[in-house]
C-alpha positions as CSV (number, residue, x, y, z in Angstrom):
1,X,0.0,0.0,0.0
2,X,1.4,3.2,-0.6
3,X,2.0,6.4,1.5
4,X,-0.9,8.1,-1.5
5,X,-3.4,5.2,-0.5
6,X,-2.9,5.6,3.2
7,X,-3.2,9.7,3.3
8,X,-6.1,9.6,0.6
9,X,-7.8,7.2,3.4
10,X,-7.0,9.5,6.1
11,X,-8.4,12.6,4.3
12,X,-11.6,10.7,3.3
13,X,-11.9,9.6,7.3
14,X,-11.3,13.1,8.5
15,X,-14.3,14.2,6.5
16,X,-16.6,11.4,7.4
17,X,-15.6,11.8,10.9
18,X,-16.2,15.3,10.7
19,X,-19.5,14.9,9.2
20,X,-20.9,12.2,11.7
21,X,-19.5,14.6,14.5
22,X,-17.0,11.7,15.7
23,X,-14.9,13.6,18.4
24,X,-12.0,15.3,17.1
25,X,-10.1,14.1,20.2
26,X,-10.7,10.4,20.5
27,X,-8.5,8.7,21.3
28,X,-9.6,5.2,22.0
29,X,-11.6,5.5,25.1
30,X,-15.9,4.9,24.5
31,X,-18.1,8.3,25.0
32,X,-21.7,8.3,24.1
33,X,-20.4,11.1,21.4
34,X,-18.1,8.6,19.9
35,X,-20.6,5.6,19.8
36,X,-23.1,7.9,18.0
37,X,-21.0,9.2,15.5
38,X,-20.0,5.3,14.9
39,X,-23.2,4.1,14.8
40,X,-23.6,7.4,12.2
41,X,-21.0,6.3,9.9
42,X,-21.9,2.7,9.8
43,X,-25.3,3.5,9.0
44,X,-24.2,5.5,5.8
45,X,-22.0,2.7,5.0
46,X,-24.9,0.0,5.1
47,X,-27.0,2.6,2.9
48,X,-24.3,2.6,0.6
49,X,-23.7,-1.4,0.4
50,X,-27.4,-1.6,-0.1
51,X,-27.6,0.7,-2.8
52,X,-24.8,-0.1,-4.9
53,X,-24.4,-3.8,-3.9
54,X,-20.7,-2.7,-3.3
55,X,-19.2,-5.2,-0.9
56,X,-15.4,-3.7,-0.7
57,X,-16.8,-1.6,2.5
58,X,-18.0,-4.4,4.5
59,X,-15.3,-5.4,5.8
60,X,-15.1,-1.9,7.1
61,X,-18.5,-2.0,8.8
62,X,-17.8,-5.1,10.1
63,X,-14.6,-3.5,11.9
64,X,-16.7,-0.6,13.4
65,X,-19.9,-2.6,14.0
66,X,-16.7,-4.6,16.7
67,X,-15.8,-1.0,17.8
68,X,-19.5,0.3,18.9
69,X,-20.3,-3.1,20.4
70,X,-16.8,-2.5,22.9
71,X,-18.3,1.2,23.2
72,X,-21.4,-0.3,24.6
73,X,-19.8,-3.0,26.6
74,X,-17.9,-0.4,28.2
75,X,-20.4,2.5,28.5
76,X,-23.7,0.4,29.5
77,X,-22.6,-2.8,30.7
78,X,-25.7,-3.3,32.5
79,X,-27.6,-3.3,29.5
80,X,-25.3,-5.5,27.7
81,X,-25.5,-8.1,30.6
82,X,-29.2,-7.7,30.5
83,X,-29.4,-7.9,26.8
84,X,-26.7,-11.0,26.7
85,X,-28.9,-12.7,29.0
86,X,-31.9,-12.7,27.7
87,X,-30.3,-13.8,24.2
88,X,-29.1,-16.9,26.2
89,X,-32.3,-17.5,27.7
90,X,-34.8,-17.3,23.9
């Protein structure tokens, strides 16, 4: 991959995070701002494999589908626990 590739992907994410109001400072730890600005982005990026049938960004949303479900682990693990139980229980 070249250094091109990488900062063309790091423009396009500045925008999209900037767009989706993802926090300008994150850096790594879950805030209800960050988890809605995930949930934001994948949300465009479902619309978009929906309407194009374009699968190269799945593997994308797949990647921050695994970062909001930490988010919520770590902001509301009550309801996670809840939620995980009754899963286990149906």
């Amino acid at each position: 991959m070249s250094t091109s590739t990488i900062e063309a992907l790091a423009s396009a994410w500045a925008r999209i995070a900037e767009e989706a109001e993802f926090p300008a400072d994150y850096e790594g730890t879950a805030t209800p701002q960050a988890h809605r600005a995930s949930e934001a982005i994948q949300e465009q990026i479902r619309e978009r494999i929906v309407a194009t049938n374009d699968m190269r960004l799945f593997s994308l949303l797949h990647l921050l589908s695994q970062a909001s479900l930490r988010m919520e682990q770590a902001l509301w693990p009550e309801d996670y626990e809840r939620m995980t139980r009754e899963v286990e229980e149906a």
